[in-house]
PDB file with one MODEL, atoms N, CA, C and O in Angstrom:
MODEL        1
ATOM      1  N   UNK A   1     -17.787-151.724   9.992  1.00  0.00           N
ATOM      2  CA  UNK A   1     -16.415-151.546  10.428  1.00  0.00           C
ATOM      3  C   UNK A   1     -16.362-151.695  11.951  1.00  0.00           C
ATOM      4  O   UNK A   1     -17.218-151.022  12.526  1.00  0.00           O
ATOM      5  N   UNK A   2     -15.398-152.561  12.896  1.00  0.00           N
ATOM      6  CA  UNK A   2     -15.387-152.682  14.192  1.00  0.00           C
ATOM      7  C   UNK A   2     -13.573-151.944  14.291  1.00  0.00           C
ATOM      8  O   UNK A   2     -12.483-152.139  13.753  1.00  0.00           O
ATOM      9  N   UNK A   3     -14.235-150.956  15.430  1.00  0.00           N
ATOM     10  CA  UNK A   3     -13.014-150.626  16.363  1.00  0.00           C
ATOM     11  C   UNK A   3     -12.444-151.323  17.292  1.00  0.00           C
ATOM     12  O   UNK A   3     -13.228-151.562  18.210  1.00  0.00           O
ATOM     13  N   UNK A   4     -11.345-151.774  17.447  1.00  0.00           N
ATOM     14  CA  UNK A   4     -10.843-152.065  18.748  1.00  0.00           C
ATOM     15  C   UNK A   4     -10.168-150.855  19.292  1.00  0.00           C
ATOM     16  O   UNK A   4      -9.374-150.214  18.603  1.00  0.00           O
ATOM     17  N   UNK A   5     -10.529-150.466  20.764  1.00  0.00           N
ATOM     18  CA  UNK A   5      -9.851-150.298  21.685  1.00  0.00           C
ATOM     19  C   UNK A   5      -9.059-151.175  22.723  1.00  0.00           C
ATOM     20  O   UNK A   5      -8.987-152.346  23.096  1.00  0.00           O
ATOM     21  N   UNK A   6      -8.642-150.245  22.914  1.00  0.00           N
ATOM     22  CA  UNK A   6      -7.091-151.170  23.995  1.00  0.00           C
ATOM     23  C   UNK A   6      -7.801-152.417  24.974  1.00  0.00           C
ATOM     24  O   UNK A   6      -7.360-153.552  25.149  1.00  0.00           O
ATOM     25  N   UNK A   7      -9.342-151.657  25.674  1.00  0.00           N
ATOM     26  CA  UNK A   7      -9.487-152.730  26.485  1.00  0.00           C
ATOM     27  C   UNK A   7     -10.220-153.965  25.784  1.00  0.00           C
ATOM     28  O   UNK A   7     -10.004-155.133  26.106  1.00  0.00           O
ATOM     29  N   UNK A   8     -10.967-153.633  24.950  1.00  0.00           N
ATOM     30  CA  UNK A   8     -10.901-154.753  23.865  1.00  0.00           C
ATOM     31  C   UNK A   8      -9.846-155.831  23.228  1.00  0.00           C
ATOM     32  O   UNK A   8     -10.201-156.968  22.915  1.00  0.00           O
ATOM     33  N   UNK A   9      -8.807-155.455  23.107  1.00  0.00           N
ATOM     34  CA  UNK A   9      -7.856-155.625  22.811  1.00  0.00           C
ATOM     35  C   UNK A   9      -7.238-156.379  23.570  1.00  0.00           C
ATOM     36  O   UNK A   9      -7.037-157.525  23.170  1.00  0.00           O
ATOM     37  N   UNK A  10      -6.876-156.087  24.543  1.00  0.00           N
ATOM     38  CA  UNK A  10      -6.449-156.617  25.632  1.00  0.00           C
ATOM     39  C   UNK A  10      -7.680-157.949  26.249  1.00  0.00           C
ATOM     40  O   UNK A  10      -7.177-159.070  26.328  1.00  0.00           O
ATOM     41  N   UNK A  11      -8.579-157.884  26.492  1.00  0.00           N
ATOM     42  CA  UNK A  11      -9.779-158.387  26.506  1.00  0.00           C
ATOM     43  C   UNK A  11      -9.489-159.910  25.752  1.00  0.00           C
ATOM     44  O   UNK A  11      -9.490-160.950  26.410  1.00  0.00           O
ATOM     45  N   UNK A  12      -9.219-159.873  24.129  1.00  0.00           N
ATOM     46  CA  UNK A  12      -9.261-160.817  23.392  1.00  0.00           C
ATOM     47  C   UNK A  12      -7.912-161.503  23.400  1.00  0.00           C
ATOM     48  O   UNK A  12      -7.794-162.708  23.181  1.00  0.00           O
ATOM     49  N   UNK A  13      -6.952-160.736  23.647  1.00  0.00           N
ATOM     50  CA  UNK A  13      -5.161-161.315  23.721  1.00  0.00           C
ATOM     51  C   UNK A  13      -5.413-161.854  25.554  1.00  0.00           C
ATOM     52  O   UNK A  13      -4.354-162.460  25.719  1.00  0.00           O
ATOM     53  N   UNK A  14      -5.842-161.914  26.325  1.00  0.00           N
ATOM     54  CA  UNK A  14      -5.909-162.503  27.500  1.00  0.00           C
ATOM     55  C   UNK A  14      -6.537-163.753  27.349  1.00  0.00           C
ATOM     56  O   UNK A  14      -6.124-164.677  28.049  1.00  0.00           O
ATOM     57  N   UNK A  15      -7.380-163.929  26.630  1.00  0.00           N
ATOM     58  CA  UNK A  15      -7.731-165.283  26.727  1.00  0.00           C
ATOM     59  C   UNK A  15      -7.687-166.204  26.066  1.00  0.00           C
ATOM     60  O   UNK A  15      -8.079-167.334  26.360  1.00  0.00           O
ATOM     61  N   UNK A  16      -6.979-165.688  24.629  1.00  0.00           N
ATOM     62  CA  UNK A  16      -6.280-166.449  23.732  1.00  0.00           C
ATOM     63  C   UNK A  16      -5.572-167.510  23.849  1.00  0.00           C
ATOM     64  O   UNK A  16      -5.687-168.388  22.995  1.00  0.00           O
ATOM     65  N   UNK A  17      -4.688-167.664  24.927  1.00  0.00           N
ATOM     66  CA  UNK A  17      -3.835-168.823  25.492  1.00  0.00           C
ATOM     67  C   UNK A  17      -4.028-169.551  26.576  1.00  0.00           C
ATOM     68  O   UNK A  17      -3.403-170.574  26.855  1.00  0.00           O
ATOM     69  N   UNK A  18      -5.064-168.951  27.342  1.00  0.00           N
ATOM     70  CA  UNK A  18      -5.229-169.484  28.570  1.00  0.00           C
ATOM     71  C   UNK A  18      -6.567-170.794  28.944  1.00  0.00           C
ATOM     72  O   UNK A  18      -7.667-170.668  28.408  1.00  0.00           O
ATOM     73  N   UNK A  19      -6.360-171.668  29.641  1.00  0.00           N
ATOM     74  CA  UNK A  19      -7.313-172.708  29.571  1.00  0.00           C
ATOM     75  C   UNK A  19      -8.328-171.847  29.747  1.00  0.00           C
ATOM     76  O   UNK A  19      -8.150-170.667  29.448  1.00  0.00           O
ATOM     77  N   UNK A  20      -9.869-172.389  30.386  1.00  0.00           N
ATOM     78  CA  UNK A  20     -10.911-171.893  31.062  1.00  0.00           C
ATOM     79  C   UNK A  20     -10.803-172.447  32.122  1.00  0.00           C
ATOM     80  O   UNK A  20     -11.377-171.659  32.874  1.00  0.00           O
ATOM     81  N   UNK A  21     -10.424-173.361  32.790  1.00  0.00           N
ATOM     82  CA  UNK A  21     -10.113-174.303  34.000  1.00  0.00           C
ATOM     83  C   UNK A  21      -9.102-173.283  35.188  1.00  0.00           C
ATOM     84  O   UNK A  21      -9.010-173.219  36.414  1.00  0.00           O
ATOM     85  N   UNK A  22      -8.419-172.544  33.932  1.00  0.00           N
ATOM     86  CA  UNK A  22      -7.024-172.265  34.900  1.00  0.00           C
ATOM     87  C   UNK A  22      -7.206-170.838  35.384  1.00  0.00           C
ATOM     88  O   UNK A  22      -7.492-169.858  34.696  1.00  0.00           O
ATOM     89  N   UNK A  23      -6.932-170.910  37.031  1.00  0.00           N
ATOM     90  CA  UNK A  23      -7.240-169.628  37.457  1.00  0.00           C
ATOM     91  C   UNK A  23      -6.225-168.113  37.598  1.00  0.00           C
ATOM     92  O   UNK A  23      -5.018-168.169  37.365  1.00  0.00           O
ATOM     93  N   UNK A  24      -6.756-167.101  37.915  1.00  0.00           N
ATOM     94  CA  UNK A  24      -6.134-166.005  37.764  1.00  0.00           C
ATOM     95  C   UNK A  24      -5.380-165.411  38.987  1.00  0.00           C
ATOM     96  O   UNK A  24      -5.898-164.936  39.997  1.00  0.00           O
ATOM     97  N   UNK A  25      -4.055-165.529  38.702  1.00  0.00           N
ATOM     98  CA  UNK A  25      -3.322-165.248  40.203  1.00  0.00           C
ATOM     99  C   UNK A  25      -3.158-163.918  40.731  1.00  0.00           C
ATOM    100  O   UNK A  25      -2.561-163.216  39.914  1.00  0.00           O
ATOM    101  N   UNK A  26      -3.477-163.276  41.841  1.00  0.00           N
ATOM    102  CA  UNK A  26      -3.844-161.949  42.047  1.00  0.00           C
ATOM    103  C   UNK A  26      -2.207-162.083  42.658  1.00  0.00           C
ATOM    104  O   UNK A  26      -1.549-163.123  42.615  1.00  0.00           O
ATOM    105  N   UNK A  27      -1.680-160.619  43.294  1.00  0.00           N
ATOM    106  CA  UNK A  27      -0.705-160.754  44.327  1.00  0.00           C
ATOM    107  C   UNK A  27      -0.565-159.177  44.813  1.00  0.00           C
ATOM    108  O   UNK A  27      -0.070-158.344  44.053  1.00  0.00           O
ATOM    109  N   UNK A  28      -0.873-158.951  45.677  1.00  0.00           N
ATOM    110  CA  UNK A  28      -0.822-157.155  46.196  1.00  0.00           C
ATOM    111  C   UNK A  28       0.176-156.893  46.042  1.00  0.00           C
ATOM    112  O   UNK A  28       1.084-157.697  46.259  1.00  0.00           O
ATOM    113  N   UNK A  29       0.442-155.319  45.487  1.00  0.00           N
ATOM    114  CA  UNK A  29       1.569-154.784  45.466  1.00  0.00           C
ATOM    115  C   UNK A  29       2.470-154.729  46.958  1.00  0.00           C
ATOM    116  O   UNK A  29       3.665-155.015  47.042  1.00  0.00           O
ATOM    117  N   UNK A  30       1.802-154.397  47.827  1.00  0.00           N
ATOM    118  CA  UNK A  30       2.515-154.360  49.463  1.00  0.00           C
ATOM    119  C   UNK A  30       2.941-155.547  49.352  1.00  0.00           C
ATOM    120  O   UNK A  30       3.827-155.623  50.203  1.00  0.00           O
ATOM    121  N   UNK A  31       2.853-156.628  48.774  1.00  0.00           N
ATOM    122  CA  UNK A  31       3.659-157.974  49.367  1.00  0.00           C
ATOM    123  C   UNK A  31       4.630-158.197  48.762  1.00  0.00           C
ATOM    124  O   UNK A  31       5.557-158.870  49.211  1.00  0.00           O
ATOM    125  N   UNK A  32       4.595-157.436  47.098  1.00  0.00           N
ATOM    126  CA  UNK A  32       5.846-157.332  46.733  1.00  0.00           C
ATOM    127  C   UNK A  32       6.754-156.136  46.965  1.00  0.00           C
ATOM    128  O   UNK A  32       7.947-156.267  46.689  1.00  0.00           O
ATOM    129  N   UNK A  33       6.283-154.922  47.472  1.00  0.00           N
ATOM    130  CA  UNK A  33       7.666-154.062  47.940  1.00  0.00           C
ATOM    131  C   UNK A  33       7.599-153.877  49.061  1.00  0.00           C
ATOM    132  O   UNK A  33       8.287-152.936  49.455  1.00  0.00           O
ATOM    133  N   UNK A  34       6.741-154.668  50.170  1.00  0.00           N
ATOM    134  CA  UNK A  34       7.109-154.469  51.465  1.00  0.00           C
ATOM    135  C   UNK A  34       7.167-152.612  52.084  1.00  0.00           C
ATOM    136  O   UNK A  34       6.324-151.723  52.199  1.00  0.00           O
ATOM    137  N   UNK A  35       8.841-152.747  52.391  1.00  0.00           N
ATOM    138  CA  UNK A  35       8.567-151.348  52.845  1.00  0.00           C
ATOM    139  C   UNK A  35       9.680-150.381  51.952  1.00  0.00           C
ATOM    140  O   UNK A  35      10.155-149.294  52.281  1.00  0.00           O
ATOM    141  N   UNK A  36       9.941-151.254  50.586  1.00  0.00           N
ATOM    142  CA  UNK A  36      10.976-150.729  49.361  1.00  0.00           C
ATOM    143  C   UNK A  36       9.609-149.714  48.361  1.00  0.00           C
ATOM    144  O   UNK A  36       8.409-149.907  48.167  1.00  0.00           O
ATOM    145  N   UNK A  37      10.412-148.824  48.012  1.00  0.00           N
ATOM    146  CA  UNK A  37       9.798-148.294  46.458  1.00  0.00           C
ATOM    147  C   UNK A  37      10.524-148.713  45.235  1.00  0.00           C
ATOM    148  O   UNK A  37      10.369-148.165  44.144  1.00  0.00           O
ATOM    149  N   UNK A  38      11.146-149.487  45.412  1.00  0.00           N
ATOM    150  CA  UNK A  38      11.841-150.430  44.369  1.00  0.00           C
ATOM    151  C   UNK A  38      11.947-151.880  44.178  1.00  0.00           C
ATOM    152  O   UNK A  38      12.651-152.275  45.108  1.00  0.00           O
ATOM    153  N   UNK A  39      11.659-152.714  43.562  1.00  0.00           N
ATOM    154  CA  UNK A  39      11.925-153.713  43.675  1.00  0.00           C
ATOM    155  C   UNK A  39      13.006-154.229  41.851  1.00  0.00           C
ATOM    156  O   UNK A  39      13.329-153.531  40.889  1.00  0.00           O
ATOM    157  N   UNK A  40      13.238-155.812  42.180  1.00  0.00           N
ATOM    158  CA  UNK A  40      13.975-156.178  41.008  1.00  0.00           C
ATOM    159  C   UNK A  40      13.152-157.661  40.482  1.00  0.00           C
ATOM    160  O   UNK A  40      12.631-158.403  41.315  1.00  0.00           O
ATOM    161  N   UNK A  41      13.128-157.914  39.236  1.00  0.00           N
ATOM    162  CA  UNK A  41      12.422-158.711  38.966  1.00  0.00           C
ATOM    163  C   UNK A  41      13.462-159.454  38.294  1.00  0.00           C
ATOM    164  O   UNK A  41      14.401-158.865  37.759  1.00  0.00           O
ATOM    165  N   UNK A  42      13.319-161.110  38.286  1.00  0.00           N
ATOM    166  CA  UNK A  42      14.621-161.692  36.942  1.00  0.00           C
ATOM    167  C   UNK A  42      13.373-162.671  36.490  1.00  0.00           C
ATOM    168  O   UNK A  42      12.708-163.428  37.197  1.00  0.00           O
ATOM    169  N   UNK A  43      13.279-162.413  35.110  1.00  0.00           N
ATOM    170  CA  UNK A  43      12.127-162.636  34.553  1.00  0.00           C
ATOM    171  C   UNK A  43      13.248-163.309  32.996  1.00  0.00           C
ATOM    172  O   UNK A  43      13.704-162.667  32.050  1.00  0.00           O
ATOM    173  N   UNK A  44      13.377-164.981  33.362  1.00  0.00           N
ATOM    174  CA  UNK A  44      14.178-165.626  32.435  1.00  0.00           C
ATOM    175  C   UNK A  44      15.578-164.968  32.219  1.00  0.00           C
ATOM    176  O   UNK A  44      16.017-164.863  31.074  1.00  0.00           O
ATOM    177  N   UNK A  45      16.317-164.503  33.345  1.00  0.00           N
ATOM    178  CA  UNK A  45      17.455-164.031  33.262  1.00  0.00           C
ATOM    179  C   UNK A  45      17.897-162.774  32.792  1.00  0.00           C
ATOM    180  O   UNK A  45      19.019-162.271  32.746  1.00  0.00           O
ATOM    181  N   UNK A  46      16.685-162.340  32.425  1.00  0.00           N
ATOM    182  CA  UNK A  46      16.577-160.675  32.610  1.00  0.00           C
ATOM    183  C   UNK A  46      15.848-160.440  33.658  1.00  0.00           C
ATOM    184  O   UNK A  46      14.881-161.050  34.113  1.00  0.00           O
ATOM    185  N   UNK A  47      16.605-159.134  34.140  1.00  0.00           N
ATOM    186  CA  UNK A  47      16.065-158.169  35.457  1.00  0.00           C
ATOM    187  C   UNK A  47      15.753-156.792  34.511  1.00  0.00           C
ATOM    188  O   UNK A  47      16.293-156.238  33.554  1.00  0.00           O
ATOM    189  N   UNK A  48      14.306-156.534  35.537  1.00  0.00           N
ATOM    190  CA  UNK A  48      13.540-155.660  35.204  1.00  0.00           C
ATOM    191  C   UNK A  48      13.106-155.235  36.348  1.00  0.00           C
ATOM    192  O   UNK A  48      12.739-155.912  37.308  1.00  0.00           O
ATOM    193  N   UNK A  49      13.173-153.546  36.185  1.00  0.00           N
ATOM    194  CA  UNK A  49      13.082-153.069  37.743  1.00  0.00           C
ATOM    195  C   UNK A  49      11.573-152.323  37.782  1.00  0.00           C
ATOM    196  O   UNK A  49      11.045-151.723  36.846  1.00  0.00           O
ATOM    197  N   UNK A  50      11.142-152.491  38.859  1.00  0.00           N
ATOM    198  CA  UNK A  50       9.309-152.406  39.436  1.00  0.00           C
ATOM    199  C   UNK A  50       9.455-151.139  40.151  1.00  0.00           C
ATOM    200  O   UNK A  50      10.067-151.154  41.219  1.00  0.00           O
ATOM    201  N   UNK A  51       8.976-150.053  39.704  1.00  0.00           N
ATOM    202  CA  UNK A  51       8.853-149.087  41.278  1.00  0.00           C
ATOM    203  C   UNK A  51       7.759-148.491  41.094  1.00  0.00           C
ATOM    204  O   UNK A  51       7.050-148.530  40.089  1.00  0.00           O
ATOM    205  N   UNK A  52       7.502-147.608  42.602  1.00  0.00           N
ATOM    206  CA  UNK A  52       6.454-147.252  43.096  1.00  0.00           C
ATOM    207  C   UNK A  52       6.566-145.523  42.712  1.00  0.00           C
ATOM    208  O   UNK A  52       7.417-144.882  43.328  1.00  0.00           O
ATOM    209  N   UNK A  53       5.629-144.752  41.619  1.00  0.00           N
ATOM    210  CA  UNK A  53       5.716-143.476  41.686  1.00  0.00           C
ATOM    211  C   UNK A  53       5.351-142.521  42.916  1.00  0.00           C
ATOM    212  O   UNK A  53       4.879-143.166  43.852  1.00  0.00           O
ATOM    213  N   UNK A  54       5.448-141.162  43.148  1.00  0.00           N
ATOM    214  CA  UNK A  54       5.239-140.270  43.930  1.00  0.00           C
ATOM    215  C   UNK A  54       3.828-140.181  43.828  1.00  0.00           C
ATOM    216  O   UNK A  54       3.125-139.832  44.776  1.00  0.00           O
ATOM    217  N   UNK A  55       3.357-140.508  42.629  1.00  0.00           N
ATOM    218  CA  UNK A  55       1.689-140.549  42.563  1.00  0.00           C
ATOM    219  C   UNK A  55       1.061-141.834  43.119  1.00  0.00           C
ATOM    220  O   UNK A  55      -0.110-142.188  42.978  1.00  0.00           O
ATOM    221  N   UNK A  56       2.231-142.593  43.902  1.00  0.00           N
ATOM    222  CA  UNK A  56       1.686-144.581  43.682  1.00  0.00           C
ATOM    223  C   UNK A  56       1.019-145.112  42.333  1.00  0.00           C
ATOM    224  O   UNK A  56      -0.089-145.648  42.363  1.00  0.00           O
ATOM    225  N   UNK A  57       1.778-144.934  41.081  1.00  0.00           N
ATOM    226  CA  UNK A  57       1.817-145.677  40.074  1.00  0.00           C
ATOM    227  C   UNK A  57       2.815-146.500  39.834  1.00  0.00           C
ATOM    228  O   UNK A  57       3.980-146.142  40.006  1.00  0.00           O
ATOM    229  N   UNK A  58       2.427-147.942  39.323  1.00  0.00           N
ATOM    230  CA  UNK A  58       3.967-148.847  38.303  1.00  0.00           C
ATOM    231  C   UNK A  58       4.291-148.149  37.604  1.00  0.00           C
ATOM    232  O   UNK A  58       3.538-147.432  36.945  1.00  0.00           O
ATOM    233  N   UNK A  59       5.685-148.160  37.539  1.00  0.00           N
ATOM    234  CA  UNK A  59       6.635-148.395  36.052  1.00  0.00           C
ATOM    235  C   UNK A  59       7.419-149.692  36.485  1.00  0.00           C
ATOM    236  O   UNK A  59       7.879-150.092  37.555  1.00  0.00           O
ATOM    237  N   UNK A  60       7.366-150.288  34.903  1.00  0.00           N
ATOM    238  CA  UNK A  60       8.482-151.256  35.120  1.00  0.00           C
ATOM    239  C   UNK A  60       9.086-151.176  33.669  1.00  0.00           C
ATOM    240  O   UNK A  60       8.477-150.925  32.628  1.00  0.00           O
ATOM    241  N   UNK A  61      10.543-151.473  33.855  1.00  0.00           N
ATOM    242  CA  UNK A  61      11.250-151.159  33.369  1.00  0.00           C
ATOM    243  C   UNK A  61      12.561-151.934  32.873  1.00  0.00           C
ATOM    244  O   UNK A  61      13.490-152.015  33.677  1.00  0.00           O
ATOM    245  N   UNK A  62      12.692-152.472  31.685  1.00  0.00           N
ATOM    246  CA  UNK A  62      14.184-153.971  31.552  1.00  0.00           C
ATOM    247  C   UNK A  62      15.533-152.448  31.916  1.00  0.00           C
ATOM    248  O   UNK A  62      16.739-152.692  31.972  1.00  0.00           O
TER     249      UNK A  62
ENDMDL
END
């Protein structure tokens, strides 16, 4: 019997679609909220909002 866990999981759904050629785009959080704890995302014409917790964790949120 095999368990998956999440990072397993995640692990096998990441590379399912993706070439091997094609690389992985990083982007720091500071470059996307600057000097906001909020930001807005339009992700195919939905907006989904990004913020920064009191602990400095994501939530994002449609």
């Amino acid at each position: 019997m095999t368990i998956s866990t999440p990072a397993t999981i995640a692990t096998k759904n990441s590379h399912a679609n993706k070439p091997a050629n094609q690389a992985l785009v990083r982007i720091k959080s500071a470059d996307l909220f600057k000097a906001a704890r909020e930001i807005e995302i339009d992700h195919e014409g939905r907006i989904y909002r990004m913020r920064l917790t009191n602990l400095n964790k994501l939530i994002l949120t449609a």
